[in-house]
MARRO-642382 format. One line per 4 residues: number of its first residue (from 1); their letters; for each residue y, x, z of N, C-alpha, C, O, CB. Coordinates in steps of 0.1 Angstrom, whole numbers, plus 2048, in hexadecimal, padded with zeros to 3 digits. Glycine has a CB too. Layout:
N
NUM) A) Y/X/Z/Y/X/Z/Y/X/Z/Y/X/Z/Y/X/Z; ...
***
This chain:
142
1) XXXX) A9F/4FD/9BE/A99/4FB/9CB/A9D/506/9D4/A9C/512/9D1/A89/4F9/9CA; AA4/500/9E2/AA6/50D/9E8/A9B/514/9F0/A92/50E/9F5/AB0/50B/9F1; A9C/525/9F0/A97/52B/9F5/A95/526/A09/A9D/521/A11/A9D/536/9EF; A8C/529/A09/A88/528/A1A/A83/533/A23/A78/538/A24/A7E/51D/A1D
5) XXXX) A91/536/A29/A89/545/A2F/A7C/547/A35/A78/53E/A3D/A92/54B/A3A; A74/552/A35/A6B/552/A3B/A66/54C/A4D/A5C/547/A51/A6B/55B/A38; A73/552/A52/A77/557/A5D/A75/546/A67/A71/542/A72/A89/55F/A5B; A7A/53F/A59/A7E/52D/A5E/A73/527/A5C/A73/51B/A60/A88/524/A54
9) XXXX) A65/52C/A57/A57/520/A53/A52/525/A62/A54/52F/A69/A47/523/A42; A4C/51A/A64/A46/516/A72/A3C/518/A6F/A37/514/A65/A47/50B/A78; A36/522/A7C/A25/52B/A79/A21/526/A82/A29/520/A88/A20/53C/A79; A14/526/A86/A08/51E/A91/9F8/52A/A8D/9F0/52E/A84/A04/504/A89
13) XXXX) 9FA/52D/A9B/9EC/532/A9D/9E0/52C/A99/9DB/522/A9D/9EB/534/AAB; 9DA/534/A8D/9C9/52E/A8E/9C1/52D/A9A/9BC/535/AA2/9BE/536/A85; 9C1/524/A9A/9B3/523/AA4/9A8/52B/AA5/9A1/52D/A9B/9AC/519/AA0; 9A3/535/AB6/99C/539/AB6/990/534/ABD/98E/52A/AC3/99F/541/AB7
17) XXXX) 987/53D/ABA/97D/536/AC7/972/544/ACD/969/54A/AC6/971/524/AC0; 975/545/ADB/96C/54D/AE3/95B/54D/AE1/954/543/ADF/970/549/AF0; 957/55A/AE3/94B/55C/AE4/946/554/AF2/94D/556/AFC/948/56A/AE2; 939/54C/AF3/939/549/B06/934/54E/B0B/92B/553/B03/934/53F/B0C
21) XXXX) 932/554/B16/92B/55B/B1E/920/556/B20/91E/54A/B22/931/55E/B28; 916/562/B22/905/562/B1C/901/566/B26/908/56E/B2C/8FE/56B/B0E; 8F8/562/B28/8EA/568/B33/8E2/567/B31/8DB/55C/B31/8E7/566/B3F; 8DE/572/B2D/8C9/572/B26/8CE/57D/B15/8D7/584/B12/8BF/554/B1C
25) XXXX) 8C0/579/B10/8C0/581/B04/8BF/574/AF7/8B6/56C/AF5/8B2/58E/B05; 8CD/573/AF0/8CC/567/AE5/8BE/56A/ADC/8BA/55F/AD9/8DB/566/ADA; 8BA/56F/ADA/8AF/572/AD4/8A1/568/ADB/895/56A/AD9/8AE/582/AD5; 8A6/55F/AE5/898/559/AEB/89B/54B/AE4/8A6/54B/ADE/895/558/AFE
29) XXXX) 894/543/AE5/890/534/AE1/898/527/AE3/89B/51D/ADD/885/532/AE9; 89A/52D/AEE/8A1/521/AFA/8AC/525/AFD/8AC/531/B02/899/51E/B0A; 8B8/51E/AFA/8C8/520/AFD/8CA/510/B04/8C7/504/B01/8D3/524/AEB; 8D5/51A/B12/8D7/50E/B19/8E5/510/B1B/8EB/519/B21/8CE/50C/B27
33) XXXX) 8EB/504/B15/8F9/506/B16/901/500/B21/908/4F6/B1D/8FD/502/B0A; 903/504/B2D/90D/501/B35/919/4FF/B3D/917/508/B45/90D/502/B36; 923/4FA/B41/932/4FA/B40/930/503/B4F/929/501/B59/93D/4E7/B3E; 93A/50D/B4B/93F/51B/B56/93F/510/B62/936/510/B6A/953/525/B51
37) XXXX) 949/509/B62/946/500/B72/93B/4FC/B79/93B/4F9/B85/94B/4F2/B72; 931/4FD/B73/925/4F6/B7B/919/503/B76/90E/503/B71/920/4E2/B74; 920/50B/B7B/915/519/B7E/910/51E/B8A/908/528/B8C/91B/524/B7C; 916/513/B92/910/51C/BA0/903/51B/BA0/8FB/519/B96/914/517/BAF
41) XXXX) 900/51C/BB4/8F4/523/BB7/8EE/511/BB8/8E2/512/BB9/8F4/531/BC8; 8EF/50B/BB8/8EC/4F9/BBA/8E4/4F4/BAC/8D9/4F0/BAC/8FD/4EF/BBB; 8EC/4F5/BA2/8ED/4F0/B98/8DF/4FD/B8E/8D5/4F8/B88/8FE/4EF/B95; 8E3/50A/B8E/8D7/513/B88/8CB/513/B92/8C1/517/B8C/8DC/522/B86
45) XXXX) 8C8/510/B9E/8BC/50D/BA4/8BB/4FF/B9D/8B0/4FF/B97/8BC/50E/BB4; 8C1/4F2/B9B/8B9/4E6/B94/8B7/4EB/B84/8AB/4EA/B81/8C2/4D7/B95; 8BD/4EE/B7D/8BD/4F7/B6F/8B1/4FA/B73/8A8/4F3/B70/8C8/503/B6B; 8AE/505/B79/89F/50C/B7A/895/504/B7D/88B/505/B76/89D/515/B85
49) XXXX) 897/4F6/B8A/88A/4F2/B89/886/4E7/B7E/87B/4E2/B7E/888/4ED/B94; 88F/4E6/B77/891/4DD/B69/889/4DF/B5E/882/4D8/B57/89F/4DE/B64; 88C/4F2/B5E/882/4FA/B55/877/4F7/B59/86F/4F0/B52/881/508/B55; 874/4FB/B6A/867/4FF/B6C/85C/4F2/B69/850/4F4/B66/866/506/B7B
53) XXXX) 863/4E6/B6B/85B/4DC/B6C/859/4DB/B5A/853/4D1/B5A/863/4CE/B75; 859/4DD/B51/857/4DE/B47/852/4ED/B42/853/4F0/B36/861/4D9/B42; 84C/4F6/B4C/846/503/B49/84E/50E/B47/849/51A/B47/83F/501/B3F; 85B/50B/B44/867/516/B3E/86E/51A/B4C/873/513/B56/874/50C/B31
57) XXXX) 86F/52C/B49/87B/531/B54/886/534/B51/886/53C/B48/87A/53A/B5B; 893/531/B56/8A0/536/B52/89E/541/B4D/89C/542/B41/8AA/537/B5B; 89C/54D/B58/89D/55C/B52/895/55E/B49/899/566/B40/89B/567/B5B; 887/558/B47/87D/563/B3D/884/55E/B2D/888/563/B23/865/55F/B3F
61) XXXX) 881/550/B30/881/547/B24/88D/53F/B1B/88C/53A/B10/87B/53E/B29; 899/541/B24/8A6/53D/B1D/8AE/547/B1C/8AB/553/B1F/8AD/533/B23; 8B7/542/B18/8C7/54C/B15/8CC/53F/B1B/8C6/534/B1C/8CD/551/B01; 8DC/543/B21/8E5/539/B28/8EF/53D/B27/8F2/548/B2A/8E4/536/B36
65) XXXX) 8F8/532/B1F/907/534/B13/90F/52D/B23/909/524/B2A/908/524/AFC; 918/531/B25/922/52D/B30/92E/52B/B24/935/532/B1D/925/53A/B3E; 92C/51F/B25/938/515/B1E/94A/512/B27/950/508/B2C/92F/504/B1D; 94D/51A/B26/960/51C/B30/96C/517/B29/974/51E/B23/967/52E/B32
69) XXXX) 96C/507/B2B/978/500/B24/97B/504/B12/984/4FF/B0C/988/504/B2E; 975/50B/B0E/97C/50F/B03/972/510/AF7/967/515/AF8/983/51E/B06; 976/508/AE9/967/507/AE1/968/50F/ADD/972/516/ADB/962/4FE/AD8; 955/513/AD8/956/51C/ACD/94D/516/AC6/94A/50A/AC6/954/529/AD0
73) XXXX) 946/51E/ABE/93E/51B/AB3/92F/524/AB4/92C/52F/AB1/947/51F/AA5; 926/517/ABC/916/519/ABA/914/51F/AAC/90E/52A/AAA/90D/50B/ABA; 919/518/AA3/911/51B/A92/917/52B/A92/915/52F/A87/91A/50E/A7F; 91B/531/A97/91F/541/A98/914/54C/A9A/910/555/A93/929/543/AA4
77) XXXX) 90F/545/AAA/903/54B/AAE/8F8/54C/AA8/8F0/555/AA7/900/546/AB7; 8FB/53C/AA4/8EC/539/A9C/8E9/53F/A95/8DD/542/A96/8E9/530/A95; 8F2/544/A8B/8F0/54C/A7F/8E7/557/A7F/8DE/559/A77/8FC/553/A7B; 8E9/55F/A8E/8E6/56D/A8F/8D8/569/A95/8CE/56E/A90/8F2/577/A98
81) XXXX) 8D6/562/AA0/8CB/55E/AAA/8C9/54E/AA4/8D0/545/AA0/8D1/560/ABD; 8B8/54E/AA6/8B4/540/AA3/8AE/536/AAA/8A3/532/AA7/8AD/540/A9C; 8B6/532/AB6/8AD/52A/ABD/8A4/522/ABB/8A7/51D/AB0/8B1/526/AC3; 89C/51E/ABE/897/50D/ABE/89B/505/AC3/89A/4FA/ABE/88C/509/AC2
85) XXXX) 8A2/506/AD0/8A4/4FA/ADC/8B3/4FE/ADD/8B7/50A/ADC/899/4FC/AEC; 8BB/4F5/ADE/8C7/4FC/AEA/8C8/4E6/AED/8C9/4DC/AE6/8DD/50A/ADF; 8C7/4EA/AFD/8CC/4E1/B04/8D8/4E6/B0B/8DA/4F2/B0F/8C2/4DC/B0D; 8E0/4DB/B0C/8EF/4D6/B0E/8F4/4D1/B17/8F6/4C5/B18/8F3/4CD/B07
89) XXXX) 8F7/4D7/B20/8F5/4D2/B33/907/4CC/B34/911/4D2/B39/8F1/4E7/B43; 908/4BE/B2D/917/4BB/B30/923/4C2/B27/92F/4C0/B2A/91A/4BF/B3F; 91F/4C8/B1E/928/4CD/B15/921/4C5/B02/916/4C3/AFD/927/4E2/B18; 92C/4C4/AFF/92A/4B7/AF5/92C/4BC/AE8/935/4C4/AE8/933/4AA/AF8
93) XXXX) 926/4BA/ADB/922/4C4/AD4/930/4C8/ACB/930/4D0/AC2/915/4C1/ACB; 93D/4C1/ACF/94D/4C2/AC6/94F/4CF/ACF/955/4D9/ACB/95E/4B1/AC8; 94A/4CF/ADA/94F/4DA/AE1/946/4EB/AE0/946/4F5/AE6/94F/4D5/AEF; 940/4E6/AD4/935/4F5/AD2/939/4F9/AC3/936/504/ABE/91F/4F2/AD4
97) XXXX) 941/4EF/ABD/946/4F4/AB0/93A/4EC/AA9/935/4F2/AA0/947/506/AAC; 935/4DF/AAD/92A/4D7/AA3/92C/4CF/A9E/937/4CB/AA1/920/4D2/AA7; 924/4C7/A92/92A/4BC/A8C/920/4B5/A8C/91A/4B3/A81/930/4BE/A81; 919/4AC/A9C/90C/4AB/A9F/916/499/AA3/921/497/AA7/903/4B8/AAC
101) XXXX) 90C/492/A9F/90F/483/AA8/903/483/AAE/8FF/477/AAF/912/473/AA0; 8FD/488/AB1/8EB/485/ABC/8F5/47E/ACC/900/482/ACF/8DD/49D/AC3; 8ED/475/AD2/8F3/46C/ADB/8E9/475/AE6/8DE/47A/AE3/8F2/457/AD8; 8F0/475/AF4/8E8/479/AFF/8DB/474/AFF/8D6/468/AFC/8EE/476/B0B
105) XXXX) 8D3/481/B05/8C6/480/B06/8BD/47D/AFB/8B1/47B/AFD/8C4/479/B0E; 8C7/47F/AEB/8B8/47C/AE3/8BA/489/ADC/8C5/48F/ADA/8B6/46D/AD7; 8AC/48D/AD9/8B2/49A/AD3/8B3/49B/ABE/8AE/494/AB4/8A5/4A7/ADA; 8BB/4A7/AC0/8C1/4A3/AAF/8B9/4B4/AA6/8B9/4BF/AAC/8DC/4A1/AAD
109) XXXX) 8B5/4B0/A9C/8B3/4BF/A97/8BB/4BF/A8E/8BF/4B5/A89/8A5/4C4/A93; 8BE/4CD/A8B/8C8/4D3/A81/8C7/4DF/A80/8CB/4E7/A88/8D4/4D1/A84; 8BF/4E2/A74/8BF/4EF/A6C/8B6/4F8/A75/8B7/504/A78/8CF/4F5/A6A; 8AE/4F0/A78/8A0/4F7/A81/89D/4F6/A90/893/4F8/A97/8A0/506/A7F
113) XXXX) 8AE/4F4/A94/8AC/4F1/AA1/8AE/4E7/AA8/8B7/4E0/AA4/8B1/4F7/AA7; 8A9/4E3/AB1/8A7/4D9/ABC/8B6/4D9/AC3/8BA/4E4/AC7/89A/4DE/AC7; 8BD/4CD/AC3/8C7/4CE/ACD/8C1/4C4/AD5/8B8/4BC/AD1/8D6/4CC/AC8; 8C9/4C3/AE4/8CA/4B5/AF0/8D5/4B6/AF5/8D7/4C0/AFC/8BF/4B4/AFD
117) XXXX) 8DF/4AD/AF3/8EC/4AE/AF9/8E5/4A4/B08/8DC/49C/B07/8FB/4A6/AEF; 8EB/4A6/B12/8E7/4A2/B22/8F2/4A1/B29/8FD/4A5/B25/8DF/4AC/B2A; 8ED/49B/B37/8FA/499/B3D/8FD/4AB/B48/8F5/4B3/B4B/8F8/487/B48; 90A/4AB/B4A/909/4B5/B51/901/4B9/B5F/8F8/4B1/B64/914/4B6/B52
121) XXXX) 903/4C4/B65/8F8/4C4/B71/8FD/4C2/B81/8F7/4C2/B8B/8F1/4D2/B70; 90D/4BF/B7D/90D/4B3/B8B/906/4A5/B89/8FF/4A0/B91/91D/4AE/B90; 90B/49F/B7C/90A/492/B7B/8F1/495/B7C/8E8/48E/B81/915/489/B66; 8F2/49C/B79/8E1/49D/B7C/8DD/4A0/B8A/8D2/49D/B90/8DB/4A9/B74
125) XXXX) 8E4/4A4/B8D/8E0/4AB/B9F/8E2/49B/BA3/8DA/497/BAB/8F0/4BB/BA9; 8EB/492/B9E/8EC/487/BA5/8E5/478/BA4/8E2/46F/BAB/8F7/487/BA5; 8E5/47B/B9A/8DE/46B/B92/8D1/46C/B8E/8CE/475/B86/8E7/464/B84; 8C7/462/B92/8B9/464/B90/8B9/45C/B81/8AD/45B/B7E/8AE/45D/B9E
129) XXXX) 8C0/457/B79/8BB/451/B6E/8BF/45E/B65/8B6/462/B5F/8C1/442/B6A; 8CC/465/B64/8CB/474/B5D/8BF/474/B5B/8B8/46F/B52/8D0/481/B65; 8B9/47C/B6D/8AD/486/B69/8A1/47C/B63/89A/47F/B5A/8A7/48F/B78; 8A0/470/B69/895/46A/B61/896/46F/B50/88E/476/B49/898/458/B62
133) XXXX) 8A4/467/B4E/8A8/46A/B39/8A3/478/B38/89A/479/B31/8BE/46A/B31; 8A7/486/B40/8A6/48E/B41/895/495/B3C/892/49B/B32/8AC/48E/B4B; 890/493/B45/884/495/B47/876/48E/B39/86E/495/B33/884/48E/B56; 877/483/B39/879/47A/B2F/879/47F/B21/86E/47D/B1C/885/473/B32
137) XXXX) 87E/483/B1C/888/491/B10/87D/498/B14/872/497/B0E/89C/49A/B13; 87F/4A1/B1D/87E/4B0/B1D/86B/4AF/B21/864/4B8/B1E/88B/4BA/B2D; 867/4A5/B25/853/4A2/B1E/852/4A2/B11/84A/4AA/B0C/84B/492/B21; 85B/498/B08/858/49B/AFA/85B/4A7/AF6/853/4A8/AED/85E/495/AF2
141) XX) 862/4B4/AF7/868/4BC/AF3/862/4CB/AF1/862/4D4/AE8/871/4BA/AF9; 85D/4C9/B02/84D/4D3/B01/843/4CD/B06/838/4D3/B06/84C/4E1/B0A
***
């Protein structure tokens, strides 16, 4: 059999995947996972009153994973920090590194925690049946 130079096999980068950018302390309850695009000042004032109408505040009470085109792997975090909750604002769970089929707005547990995949927070800022489904969920939930 002939030899095959090293030089000649064809190599391919493993796959990585970024830490996401956090705001809050992971150590709280409530992880809210959001895509970097829909961070503004529009979209985290409805985020907030979303909490508040269910008793919860962004700052005291969540942590907030800024999700930026690129997956990584929730089950990473998890390891170290244990949430209960993480809702899913439009980012879909192939893109957190999950191996979740839960269908929007129902929620799925796994390994202690509460997931809700949702629609994102334009399509919520805009459509009153979202927030109905929305809202809906998030009475059962607390």
């Amino acid at each position: 059999m002939p030899q095959i130079p090293f030089q000649k096999l064809h190599r391919y980068a493993i796959p990585t995947s970024s830490a996401p950018q956090t705001r809050g302390d992971l150590d709280k309850k409530i992880w809210i996972v959001l895509d970097s695009g829909e961070n503004g000042k529009a979209q985290l004032s409805l985020l907030e009153r979303i909490l508040q109408a269910v008793g919860k505040s962004l700052s005291d009470d969540t942590c907030t994973l800024l999700y930026q085109q690129e997956p990584f792997h929730l089950s990473r975090l998890m390891a170290a920090h244990r949430p209960k909750l993480v809702l899913s604002f439009g980012v879909p769970p192939i893109d957190l590194g999950l191996n979740i089929r839960g269908k929007p707005y129902k929620q799925v547990k796994m390994q202690g925690t509460q997931f809700l995949f949702v629609d994102g927070m334009e399509k919520l800022a805009s459509d009153q049946e979202a927030k109905k489904n929305l809202w809906a969920i998030l009475q059962k939930l607390f």
